[in-house]
DOMAR-715101 format. One record per residue: residue number from 1; x, y, z of N, C-alpha, C in turn. Coordinates in steps of 0.02 Angstrom, whole numbers. Layout:
N
+-----+--------+---------+--------+---------+----------+--------+--------+---------+--------+
!   n ! n_east ! n_north !   n_up ! ca_east ! ca_north !  ca_up ! c_east ! c_north !   c_up !
+-----+--------+---------+--------+---------+----------+--------+--------+---------+--------+
! NUM !      X !       Y !      Z !       X !        Y !      Z !      X !       Y !      Z !
...
+-----+--------+---------+--------+---------+----------+--------+--------+---------+--------+
END
This chain:
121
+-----+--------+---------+--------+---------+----------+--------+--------+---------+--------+
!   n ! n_east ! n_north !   n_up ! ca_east ! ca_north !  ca_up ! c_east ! c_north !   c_up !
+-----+--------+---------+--------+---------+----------+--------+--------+---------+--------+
!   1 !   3193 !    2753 !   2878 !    3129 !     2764 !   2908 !   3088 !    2813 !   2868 !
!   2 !   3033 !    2818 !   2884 !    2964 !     2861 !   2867 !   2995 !    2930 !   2859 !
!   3 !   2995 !    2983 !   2789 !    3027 !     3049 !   2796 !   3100 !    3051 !   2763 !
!   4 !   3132 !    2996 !   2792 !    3191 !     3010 !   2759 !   3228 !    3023 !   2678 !
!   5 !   3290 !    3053 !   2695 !    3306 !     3062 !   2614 !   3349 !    2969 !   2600 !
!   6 !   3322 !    2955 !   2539 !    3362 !     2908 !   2525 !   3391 !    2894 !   2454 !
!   7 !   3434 !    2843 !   2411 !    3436 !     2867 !   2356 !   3491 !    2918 !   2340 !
!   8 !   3498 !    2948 !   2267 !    3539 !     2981 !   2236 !   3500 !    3055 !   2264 !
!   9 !   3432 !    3082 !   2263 !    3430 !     3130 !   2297 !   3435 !    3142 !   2352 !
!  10 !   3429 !    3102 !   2390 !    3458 !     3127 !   2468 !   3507 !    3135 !   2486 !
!  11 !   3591 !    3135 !   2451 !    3629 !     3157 !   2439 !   3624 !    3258 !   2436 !
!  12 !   3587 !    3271 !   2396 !    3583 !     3355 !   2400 !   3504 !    3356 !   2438 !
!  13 !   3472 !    3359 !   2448 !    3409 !     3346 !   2453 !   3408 !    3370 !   2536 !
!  14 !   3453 !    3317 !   2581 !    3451 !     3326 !   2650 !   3491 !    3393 !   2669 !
!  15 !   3559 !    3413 !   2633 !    3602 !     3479 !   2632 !   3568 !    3518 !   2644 !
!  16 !   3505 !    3522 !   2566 !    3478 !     3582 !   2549 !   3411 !    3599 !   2609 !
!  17 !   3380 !    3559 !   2618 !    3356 !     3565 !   2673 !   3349 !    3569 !   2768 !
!  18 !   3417 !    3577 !   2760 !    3446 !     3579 !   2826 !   3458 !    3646 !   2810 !
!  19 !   3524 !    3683 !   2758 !    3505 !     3748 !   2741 !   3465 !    3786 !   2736 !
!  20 !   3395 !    3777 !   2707 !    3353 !     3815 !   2705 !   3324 !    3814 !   2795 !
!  21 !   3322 !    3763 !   2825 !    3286 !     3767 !   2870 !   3334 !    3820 !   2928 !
!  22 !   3400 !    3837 !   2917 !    3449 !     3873 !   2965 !   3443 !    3923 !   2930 !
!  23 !   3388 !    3943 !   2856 !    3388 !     4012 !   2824 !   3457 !    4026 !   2802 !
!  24 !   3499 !    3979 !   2782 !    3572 !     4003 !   2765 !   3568 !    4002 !   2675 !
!  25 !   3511 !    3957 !   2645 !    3502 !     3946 !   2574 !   3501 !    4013 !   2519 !
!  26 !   3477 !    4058 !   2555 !    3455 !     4107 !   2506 !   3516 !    4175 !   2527 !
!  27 !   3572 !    4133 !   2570 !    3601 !     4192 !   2595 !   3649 !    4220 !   2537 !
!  28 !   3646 !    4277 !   2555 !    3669 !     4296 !   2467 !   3635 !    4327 !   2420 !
!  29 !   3583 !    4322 !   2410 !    3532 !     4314 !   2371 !   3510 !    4398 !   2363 !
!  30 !   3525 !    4453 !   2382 !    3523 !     4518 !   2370 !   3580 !    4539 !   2350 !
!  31 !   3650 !    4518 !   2352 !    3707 !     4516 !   2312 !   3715 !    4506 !   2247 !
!  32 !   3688 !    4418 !   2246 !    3672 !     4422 !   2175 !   3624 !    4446 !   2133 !
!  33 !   3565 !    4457 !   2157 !    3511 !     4509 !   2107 !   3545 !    4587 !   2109 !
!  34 !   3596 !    4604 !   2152 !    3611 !     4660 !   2131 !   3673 !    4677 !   2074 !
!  35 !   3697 !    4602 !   2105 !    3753 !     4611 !   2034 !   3723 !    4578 !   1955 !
!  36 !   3669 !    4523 !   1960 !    3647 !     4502 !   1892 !   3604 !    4536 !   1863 !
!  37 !   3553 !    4572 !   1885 !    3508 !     4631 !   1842 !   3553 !    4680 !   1809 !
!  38 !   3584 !    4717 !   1842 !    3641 !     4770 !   1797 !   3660 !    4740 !   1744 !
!  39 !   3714 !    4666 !   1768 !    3732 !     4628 !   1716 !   3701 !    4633 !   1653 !
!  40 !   3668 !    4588 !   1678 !    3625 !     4572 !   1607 !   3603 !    4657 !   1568 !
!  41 !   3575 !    4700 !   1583 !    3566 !     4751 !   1552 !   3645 !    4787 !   1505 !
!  42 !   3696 !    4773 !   1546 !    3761 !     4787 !   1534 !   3756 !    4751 !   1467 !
!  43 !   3764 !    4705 !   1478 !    3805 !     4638 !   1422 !   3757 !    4655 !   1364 !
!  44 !   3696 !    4642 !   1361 !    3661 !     4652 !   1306 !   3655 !    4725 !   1272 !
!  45 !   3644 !    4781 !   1303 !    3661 !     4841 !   1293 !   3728 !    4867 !   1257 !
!  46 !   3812 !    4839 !   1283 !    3867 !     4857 !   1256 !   3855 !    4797 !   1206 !
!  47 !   3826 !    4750 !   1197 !    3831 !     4689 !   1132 !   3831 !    4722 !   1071 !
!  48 !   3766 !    4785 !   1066 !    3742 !     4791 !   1013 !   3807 !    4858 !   1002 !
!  49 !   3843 !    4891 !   1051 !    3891 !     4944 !   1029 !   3923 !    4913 !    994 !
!  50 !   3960 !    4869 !   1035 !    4021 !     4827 !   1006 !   4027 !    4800 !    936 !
!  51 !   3939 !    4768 !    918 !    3947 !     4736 !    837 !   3930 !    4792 !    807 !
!  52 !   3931 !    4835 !    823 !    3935 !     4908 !    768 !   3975 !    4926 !    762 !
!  53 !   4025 !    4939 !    824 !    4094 !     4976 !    814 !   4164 !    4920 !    763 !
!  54 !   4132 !    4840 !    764 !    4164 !     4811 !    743 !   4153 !    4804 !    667 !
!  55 !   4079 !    4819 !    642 !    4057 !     4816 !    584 !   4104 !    4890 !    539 !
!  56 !   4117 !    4946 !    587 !    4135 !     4998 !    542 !   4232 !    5011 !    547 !
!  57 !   4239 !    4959 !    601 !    4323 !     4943 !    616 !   4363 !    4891 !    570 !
!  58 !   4314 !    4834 !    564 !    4334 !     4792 !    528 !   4274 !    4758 !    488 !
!  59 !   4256 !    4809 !    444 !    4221 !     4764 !    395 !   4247 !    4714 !    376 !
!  60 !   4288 !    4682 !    345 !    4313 !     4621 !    324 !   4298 !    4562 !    372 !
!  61 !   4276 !    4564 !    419 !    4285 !     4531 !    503 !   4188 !    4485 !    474 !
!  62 !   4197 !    4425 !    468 !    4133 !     4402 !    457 !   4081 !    4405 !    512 !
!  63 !   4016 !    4405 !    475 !    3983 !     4405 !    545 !   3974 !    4365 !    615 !
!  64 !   4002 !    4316 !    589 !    4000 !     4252 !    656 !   4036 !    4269 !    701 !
!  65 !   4120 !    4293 !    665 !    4140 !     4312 !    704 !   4153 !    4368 !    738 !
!  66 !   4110 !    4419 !    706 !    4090 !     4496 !    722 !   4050 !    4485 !    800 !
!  67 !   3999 !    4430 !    780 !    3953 !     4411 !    843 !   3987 !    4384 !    923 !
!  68 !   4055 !    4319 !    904 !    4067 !     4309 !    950 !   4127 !    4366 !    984 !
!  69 !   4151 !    4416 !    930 !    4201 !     4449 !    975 !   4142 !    4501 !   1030 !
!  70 !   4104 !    4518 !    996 !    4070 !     4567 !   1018 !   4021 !    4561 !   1064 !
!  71 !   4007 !    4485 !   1070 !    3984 !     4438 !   1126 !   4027 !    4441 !   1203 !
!  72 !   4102 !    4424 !   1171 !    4152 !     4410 !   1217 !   4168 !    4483 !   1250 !
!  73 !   4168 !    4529 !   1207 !    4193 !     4618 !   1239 !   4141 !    4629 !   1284 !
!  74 !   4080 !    4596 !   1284 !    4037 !     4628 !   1301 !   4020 !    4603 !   1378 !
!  75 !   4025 !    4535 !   1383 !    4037 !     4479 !   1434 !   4087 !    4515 !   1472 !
!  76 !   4135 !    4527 !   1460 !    4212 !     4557 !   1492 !   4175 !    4607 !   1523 !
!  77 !   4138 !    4659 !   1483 !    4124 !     4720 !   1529 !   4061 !    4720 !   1554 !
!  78 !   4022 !    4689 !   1546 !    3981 !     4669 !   1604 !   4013 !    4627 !   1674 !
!  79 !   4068 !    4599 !   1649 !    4110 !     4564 !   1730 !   4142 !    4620 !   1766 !
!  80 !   4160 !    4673 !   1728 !    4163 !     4747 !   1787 !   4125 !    4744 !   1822 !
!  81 !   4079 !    4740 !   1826 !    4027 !     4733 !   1865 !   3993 !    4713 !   1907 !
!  82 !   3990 !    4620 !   1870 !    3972 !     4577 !   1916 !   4007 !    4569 !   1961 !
!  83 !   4074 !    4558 !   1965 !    4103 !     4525 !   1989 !   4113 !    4531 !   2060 !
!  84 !   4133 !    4606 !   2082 !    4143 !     4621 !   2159 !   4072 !    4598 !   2192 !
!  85 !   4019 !    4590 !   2163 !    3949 !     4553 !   2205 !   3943 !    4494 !   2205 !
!  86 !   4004 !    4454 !   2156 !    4000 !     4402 !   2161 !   4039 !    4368 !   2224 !
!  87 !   4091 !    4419 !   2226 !    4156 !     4396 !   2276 !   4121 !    4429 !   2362 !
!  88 !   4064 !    4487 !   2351 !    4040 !     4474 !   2415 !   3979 !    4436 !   2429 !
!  89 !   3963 !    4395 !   2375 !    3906 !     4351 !   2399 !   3933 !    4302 !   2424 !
!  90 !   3991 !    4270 !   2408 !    4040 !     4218 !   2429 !   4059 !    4219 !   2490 !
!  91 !   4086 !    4262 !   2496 !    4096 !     4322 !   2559 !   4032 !    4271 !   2631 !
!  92 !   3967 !    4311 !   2619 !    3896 !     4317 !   2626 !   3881 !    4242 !   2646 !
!  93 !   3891 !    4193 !   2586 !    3886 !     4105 !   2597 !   3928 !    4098 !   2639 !
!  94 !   3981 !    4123 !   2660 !    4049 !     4056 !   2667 !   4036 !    4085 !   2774 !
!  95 !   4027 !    4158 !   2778 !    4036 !     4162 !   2818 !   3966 !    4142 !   2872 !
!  96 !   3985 !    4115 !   2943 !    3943 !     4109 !   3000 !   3902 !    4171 !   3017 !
!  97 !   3919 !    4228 !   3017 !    3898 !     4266 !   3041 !   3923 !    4319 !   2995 !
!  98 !   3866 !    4411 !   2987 !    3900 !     4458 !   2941 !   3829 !    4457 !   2911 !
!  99 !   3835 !    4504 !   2865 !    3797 !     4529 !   2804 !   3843 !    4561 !   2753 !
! 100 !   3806 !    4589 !   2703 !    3836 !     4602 !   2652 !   3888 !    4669 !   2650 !
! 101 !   3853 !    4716 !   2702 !    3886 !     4764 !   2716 !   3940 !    4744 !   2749 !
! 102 !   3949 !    4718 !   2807 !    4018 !     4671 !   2838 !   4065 !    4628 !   2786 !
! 103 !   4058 !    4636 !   2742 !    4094 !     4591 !   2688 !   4115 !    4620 !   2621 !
! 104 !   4082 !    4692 !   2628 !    4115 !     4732 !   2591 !   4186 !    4778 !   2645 !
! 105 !   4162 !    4793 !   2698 !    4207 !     4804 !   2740 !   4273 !    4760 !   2759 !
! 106 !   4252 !    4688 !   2763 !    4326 !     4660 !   2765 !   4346 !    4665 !   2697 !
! 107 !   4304 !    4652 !   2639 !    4377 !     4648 !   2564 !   4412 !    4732 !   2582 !
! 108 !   4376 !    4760 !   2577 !    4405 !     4839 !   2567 !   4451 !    4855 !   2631 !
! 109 !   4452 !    4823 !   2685 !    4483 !     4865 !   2742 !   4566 !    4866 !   2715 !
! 110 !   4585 !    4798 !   2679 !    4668 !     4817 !   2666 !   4681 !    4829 !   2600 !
! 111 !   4630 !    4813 !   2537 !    4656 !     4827 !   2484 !   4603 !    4875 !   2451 !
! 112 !   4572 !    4908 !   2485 !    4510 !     4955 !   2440 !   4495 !    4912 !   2398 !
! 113 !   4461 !    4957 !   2340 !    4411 !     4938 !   2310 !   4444 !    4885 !   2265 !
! 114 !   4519 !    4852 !   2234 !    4549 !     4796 !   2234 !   4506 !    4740 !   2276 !
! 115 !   4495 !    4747 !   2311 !    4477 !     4695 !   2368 !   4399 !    4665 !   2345 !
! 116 !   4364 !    4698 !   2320 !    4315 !     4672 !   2283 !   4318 !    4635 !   2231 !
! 117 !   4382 !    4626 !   2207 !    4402 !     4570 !   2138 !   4430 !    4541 !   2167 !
! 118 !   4425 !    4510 !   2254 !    4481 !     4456 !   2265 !   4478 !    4395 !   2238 !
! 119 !   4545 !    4372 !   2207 !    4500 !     4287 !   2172 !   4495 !    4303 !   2107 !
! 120 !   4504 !    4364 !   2077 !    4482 !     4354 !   2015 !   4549 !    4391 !   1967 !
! 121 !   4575 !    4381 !   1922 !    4640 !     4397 !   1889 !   4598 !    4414 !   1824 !
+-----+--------+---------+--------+---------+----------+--------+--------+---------+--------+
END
């Protein structure tokens, strides 16, 4: 009928709009801007330590691969970071009811601050 989703997009199309309309779409969504702005400042910021400290550690070390180790160190320690906002935005989606503060409270109530990397090795 008239309105409907039909087709390969109405497959996500009807989800996403049933979500947004219960305001559940964006839930999360101060979790992750709080964990991806740092990020990103992190990652790009330790990038440029890292291919320095690798340029005067291992000169011999070419630059490509000067770039991707120092890419990869840098990724790693920017995931200090992200990550416990990632595991309470999940948190944030998955649950009916709560906020972000309630979902830092259940990871932490049995394993402290462990509990913010749950899920992640």
């Amino acid at each position: 009928g008239a309105g409907m989703d039909t087709g390969p997009s109405g497959t996500w199309l009807a989800p996403m709009r049933a979500a947004a309309g219960q305001g559940k779409l964006y839930r999360g969504v101060v979790s992750t801007l709080a964990g991806q702005i740092p990020y990103g400042m992190i990652v790009f910021g330790v990038f440029e330590m890292y291919k320095n400290a690798l340029a005067e550690l291992l000169p011999r070390l070419g630059t490509r691969w000067r770039i991707v180790v120092a890419a990869s160190l840098a990724d790693a320690t920017g995931s200090l970071w992200l990550t416990p906002f990632e595991v309470i935005k999940q948190q944030v989606q998955h649950e009916t009811r709560g906020n972000a503060v309630a979902a830092v409270r259940r990871l932490t109530s049995g394993a402290g601050v462990r509990g913010l990397y749950h899920g992640y090795a």
